[in-house]
BABATI-326972 format. One record per atom (N, C-alpha, C): residue number from 1; atom name; x, y, z. Coordinates in pm, 1 decimal. Layout:
LUMKE resi name        X        Y        Z
LUMKE  NUM   CA        X        Y        Z
...
//
This chain:
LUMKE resi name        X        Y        Z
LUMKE    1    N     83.7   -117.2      0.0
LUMKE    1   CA      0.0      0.0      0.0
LUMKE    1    C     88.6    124.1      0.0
LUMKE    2    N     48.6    203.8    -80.5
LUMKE    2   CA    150.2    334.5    -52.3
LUMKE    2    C     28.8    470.8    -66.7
LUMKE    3    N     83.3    563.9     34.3
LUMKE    3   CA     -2.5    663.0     89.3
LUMKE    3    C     59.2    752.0     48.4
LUMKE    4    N     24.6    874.6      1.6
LUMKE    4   CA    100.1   1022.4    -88.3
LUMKE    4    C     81.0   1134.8     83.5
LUMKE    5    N    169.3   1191.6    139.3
LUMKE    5   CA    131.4   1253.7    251.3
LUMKE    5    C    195.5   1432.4    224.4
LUMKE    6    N    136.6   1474.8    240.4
LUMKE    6   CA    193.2   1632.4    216.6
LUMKE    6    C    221.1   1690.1    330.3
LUMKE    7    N    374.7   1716.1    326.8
LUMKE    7   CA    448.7   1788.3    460.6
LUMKE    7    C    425.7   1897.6    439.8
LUMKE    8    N    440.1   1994.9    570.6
LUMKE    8   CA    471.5   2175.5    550.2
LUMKE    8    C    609.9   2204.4    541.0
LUMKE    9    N    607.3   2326.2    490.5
LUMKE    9   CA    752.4   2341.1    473.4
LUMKE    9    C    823.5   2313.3    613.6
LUMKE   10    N    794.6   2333.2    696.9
LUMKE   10   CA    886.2   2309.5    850.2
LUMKE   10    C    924.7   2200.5    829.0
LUMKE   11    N    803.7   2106.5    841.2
LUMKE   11   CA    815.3   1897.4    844.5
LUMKE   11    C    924.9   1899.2    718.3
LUMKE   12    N    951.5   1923.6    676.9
LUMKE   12   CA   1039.4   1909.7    503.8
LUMKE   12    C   1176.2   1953.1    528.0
LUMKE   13    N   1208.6   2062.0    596.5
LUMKE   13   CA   1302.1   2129.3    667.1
LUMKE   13    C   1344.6   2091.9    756.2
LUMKE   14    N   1300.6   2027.1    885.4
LUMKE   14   CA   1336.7   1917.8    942.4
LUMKE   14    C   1399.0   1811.7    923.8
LUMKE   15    N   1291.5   1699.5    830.6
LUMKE   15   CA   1317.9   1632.7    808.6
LUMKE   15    C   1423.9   1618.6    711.6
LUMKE   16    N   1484.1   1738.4    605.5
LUMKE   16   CA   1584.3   1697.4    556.8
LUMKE   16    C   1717.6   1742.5    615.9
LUMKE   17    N   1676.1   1855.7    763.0
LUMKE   17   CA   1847.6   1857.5    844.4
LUMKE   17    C   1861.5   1745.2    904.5
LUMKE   18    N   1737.2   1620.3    907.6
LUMKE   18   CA   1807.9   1492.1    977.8
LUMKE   18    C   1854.3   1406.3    865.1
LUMKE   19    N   1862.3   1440.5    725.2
LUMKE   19   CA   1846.6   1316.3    639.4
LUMKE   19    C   2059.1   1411.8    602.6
LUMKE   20    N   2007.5   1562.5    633.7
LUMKE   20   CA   2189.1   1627.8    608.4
LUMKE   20    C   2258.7   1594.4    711.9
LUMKE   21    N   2200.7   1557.3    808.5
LUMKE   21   CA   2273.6   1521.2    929.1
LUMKE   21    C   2385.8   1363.5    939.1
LUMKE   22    N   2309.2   1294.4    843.5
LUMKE   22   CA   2331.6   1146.3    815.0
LUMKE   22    C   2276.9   1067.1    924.2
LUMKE   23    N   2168.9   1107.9    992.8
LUMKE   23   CA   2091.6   1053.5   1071.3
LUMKE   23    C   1966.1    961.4    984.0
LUMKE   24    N   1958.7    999.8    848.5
LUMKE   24   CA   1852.9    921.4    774.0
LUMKE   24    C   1883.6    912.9    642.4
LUMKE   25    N   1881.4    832.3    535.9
LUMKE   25   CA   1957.0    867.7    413.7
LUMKE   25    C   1811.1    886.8    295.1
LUMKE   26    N   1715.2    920.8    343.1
LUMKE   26   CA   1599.7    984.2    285.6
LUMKE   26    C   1481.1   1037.6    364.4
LUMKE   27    N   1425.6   1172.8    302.9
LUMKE   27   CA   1333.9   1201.6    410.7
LUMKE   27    C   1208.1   1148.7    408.3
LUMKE   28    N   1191.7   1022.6    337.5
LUMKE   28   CA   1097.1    937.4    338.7
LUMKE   28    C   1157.6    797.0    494.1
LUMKE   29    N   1260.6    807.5    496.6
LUMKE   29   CA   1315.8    738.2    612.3
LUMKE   29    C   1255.3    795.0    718.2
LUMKE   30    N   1321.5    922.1    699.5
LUMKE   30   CA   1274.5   1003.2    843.8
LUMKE   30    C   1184.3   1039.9    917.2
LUMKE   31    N   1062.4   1013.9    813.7
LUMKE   31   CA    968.5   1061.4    811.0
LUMKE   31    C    882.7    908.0    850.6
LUMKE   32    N    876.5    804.9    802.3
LUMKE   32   CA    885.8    681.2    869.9
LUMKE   32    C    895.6    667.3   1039.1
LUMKE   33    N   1022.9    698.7   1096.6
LUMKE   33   CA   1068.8    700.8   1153.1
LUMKE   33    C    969.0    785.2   1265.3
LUMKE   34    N    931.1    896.6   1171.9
LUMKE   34   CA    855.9   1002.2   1293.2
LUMKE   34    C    732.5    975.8   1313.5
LUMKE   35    N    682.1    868.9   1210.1
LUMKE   35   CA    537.7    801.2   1236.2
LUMKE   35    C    570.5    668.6   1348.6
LUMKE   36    N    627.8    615.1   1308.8
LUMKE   36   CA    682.7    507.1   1428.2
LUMKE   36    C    690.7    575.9   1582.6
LUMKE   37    N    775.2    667.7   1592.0
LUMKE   37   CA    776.6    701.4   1684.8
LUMKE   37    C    679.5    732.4   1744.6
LUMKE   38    N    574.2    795.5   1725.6
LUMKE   38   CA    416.7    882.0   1705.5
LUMKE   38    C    327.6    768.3   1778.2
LUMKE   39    N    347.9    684.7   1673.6
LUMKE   39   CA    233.6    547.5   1686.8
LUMKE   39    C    255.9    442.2   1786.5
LUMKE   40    N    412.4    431.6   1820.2
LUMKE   40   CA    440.4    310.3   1904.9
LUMKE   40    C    521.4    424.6   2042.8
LUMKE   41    N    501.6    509.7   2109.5
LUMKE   41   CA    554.4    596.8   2127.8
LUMKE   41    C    536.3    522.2   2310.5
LUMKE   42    N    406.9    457.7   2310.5
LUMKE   42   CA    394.8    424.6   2451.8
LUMKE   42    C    427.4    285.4   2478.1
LUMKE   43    N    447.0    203.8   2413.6
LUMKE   43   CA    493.4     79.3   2396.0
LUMKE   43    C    592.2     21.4   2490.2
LUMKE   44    N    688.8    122.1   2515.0
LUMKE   44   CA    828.3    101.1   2604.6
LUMKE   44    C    766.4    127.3   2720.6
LUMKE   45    N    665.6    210.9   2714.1
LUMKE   45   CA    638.5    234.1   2868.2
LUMKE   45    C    564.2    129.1   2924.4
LUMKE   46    N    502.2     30.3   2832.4
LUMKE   46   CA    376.3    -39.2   2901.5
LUMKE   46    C    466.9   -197.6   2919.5
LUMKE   47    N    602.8   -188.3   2858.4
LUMKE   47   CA    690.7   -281.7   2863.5
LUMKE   47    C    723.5   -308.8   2985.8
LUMKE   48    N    750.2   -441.2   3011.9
LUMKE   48   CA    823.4   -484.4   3173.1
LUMKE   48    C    981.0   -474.6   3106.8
LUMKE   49    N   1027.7   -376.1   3192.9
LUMKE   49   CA   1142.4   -385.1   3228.1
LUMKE   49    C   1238.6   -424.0   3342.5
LUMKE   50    N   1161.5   -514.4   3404.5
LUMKE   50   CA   1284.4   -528.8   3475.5
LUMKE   50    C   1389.1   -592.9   3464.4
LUMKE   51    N   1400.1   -672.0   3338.2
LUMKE   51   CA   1527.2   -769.8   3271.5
LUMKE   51    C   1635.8   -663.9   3273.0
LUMKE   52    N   1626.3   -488.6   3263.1
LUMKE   52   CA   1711.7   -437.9   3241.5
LUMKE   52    C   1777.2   -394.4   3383.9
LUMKE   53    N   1691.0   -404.2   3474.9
LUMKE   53   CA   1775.4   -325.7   3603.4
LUMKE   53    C   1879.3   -431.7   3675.6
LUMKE   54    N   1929.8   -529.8   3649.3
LUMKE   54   CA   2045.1   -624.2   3669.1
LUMKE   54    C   2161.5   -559.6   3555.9
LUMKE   55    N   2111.5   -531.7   3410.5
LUMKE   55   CA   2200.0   -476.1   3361.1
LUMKE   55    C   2278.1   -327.5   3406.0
LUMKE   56    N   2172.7   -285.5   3428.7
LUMKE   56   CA   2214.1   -128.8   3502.4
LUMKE   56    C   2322.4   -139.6   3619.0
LUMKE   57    N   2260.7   -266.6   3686.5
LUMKE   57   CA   2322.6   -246.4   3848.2
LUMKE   57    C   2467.5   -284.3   3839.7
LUMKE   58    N   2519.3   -371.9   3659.2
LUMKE   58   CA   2651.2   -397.7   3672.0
LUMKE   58    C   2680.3   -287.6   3596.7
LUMKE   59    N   2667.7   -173.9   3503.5
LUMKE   59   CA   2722.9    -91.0   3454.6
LUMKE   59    C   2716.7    -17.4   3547.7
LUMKE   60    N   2641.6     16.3   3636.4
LUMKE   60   CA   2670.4    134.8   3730.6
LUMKE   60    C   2799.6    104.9   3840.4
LUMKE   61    N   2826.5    -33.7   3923.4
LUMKE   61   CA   2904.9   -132.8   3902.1
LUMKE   61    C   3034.9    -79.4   3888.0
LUMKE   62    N   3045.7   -106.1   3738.3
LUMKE   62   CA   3168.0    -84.3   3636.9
LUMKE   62    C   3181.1     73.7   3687.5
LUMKE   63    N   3114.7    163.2   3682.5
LUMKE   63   CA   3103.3    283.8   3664.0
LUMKE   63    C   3182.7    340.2   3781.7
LUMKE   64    N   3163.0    261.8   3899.7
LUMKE   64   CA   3184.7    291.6   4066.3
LUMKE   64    C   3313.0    276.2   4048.1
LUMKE   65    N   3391.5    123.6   3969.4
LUMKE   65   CA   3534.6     73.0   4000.6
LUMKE   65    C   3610.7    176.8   3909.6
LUMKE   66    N   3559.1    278.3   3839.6
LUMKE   66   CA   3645.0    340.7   3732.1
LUMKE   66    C   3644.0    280.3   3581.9
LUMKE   67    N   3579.6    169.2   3522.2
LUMKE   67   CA   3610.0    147.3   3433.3
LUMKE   67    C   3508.7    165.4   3308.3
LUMKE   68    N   3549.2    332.2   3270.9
LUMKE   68   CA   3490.0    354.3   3211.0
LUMKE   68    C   3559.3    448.4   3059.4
LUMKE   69    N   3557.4    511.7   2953.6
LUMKE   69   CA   3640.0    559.0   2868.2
LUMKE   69    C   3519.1    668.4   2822.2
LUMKE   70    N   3593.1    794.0   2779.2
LUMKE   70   CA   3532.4    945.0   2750.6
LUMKE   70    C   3486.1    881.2   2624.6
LUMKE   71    N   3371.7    981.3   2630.0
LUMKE   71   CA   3320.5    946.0   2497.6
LUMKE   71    C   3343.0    944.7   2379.4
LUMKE   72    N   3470.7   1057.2   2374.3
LUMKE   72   CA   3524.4   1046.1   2245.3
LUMKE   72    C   3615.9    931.4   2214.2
LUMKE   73    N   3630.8    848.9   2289.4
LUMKE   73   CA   3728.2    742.2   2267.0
LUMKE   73    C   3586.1    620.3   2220.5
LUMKE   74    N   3496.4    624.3   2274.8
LUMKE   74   CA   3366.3    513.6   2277.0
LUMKE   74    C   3295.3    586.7   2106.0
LUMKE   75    N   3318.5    661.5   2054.0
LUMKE   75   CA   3250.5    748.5   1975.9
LUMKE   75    C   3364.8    688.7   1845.7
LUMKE   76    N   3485.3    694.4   1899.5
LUMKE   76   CA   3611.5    648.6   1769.7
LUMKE   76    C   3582.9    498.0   1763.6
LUMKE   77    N   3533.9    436.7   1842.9
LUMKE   77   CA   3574.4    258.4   1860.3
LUMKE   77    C   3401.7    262.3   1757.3
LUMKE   78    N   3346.9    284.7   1765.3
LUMKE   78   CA   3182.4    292.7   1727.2
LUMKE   78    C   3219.9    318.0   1580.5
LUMKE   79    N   3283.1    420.1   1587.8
LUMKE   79   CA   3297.7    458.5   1389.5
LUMKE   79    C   3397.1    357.2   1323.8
LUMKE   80    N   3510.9    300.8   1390.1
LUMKE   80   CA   3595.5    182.8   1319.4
LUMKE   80    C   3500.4     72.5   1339.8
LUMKE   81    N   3421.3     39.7   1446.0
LUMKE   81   CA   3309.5    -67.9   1404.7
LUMKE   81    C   3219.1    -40.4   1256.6
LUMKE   82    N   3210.1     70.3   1238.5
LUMKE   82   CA   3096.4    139.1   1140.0
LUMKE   82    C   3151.8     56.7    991.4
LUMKE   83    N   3270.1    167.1   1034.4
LUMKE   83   CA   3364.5    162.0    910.0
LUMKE   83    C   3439.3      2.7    828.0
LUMKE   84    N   3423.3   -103.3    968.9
LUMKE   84   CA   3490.3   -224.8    953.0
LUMKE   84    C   3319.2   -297.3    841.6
LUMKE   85    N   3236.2   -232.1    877.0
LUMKE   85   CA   3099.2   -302.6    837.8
LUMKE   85    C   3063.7   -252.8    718.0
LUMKE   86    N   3157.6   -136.0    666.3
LUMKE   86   CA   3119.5   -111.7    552.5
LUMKE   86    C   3035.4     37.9    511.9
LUMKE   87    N   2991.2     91.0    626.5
LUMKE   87   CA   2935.5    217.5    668.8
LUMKE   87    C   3011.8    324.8    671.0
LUMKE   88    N   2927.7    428.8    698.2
LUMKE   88   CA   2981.2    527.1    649.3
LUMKE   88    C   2949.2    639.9    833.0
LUMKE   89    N   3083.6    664.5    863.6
LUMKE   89   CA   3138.2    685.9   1032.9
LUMKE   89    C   3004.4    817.4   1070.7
LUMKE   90    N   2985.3    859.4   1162.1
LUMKE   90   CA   2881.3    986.3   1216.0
LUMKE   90    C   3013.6   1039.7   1250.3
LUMKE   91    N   2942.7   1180.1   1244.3
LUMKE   91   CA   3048.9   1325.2   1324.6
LUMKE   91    C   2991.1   1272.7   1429.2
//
């Protein structure tokens, strides 16, 4: 099924500083993306999470003993992962 949707200039302007951003590589992505978000927006909230608070309690954990690296070092290891996969790195 395909639906024809008419943005305003703002939604268009937006959506293409996220598609210049390299956050989306069309503003039909992005725009996807902003219906998803929209539509499934409460989903996480109605989710059980507590599988995650064991994860938390060892990164916070880690966090206490010092072992942790600035982000720009976690930000370089992320883009040679990018880059090893064939992608193309984020500022």
């Amino acid at each position: 099924m395909t639906t024809t949707v008419t943005l305003t200039p703002k939604q268009e302007a937006e959506l293409a500083a996220l598609v210049a951003a390299g956050d989306f590589a069309s503003i039909e992505e992005a725009a996807r993306a902003a219906i998803d978000e929209t539509l499934f927006a409460g989903e996480i909230e109605d989710d059980d999470l507590e599988w995650v608070k064991p994860l938390l309690d060892e990164a916070r954990a880690d966090m206490a003993k010092g072992n942790t690296i600035p982000f720009s070092e976690y930000k370089a290891q992320l883009n040679a992962e990018i880059v090893a996969l064939g992608g193309t790195p984020r500022q």
